[in-house]
C-alpha positions in Angstrom: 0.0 0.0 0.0 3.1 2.2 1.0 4.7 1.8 -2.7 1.0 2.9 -4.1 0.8 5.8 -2.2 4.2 6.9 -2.9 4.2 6.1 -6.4 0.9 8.8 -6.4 2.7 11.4 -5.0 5.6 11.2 -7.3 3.1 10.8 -10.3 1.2 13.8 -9.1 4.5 15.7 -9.0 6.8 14.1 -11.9 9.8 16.2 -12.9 8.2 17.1 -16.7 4.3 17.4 -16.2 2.0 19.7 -14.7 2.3 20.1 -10.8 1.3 22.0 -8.2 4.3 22.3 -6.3 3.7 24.9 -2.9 1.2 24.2 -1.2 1.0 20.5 -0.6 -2.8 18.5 -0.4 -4.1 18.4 2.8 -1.7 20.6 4.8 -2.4 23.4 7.5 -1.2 27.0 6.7 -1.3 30.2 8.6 -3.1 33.2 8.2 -1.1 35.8 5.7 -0.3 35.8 2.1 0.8 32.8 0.6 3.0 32.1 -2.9 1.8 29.1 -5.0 4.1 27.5 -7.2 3.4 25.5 -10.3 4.3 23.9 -13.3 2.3 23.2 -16.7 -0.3 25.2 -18.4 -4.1 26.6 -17.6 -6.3 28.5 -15.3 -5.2 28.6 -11.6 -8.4 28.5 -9.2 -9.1 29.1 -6.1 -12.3 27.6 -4.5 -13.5 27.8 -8.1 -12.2 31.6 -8.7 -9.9 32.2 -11.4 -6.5 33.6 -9.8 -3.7 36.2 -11.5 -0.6 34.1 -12.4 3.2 35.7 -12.7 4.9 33.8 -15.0 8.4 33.0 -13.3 9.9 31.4 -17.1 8.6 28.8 -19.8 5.8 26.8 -17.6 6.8 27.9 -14.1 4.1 30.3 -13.1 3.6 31.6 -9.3 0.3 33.4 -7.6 0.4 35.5 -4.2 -2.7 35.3 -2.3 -3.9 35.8 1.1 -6.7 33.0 1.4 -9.3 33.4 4.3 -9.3 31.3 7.1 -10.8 27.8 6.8 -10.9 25.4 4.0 -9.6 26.0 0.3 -9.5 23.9 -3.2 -6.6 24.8 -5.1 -6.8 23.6 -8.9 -4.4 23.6 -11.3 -4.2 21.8 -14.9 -6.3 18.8 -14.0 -5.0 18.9 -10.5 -6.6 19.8 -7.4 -5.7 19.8 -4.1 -7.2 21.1 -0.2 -5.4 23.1 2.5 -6.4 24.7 5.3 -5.8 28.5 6.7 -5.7 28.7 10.5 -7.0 27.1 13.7 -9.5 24.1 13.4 -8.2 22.0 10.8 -9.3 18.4 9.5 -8.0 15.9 11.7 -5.6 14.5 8.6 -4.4 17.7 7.7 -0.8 18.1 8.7 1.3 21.8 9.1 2.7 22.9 5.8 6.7 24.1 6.2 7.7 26.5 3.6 11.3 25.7 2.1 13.6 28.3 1.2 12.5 29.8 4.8 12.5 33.8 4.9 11.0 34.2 1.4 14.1 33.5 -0.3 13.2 34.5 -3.9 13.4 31.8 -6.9 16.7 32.6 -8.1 18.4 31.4 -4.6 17.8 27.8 -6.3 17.1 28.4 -9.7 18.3 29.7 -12.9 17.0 30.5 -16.4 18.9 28.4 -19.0 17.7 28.4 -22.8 14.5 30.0 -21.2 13.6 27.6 -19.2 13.5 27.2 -15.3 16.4 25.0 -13.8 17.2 24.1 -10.4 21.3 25.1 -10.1 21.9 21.9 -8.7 22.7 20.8 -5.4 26.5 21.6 -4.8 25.6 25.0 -6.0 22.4 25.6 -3.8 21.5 23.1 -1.4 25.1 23.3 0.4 25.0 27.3 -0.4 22.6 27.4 2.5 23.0 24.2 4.2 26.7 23.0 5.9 27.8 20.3 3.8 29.9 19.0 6.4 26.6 18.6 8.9 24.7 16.5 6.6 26.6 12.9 7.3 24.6 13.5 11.0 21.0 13.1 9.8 21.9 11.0 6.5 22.7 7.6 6.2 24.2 7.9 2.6 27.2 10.4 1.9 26.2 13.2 -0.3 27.9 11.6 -3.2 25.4 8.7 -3.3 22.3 11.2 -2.2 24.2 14.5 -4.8 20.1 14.9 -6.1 18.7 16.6 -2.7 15.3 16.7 -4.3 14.7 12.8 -4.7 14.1 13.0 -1.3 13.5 16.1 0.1 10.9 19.1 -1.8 12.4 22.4 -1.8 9.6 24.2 -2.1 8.2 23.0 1.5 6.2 19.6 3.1 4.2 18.7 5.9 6.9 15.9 6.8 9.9 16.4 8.5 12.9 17.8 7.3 11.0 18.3 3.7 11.3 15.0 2.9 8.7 14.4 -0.3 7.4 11.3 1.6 7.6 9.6 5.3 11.0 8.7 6.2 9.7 5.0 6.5 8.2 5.0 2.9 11.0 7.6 1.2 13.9 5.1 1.8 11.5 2.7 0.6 11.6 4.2 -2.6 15.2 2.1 -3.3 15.6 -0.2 -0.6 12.4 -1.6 -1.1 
């Protein structure tokens, strides 16, 4: 059941189709503005309300907005997903952690390259921010064998710890079976 679960999450985000990539589905948020990231093409809605996009480069497109408390629908290219502003949430809604904290802007990771949005990589921008020499503590692989940050981890923020993508016990899963 694990594997099918995880293998939906990475479907619903794969590397080259559309994806709605901040928020996550069913996560808690607080109250204030929040930037939506995604990937693809279409109309971005909002409990059913068209929303302005900024297009960041080629199909990379972001959307400020300050959502009321309670209970949203976010839809995007055949995607849709829930979150929740505030106190009272669903009982299987989890707290949403943004990634870069701060509001570090898109270019602290990325790049435009032949017009299109590219993550710099992670020797560039992962270890920019985070000490290199820490990361043997709460890894079991060296960053040689784990040099792609983001099979594991989302960078633009999770409701599980230490951004992993997936639960620690189903992420490691994903190769060791």
């Amino acid at each position: 059941m694990a594997g099918l679960v995880a293998a939906a999450v990475l479907a619903q985000n794969a590397p080259d189709g559309p994806a709605l990539l901040r928020p996550a589905d069913k996560t808690t948020l607080p109250p204030g503005p929040l930037t939506i990231i995604a990937r693809g093409a279409g109309p971005l809605l909002l409990d059913g309300k068209g929303v302005a996009l900024k297009v960041q480069s080629g199909d990379i497109v972001t959307a400020t907005v300050t959502p009321a408390a309670g209970l949203h629908e976010l839809s995007w290219s055949g995607r849709t997903l829930r979150f929740f502003v505030g106190p009272g949430a669903p009982a299987d809604f989890r707290p949403y952690r943004l990634h870069p904290p701060g509001g570090a802007a898109c270019e602290t990771c990325h790049a435009v390259r032949e017009g299109a949005w590219e993550f710099r990589g992670a020797g560039s921008s992962c270890f920019g921010c985070h000490d290199q020499k820490k990361f043997p503590v709460g890894h079991t692989h060296n960053a040689e064998v784990l040099s792609e940050c983001g099979l594991c981890h989302d960078p633009h923020g999770s409701a599980e710890k230490f951004h992993l993508k997936l639960a620690k016990e189903t992420a490691c899963k994903q190769c060791h079976g």
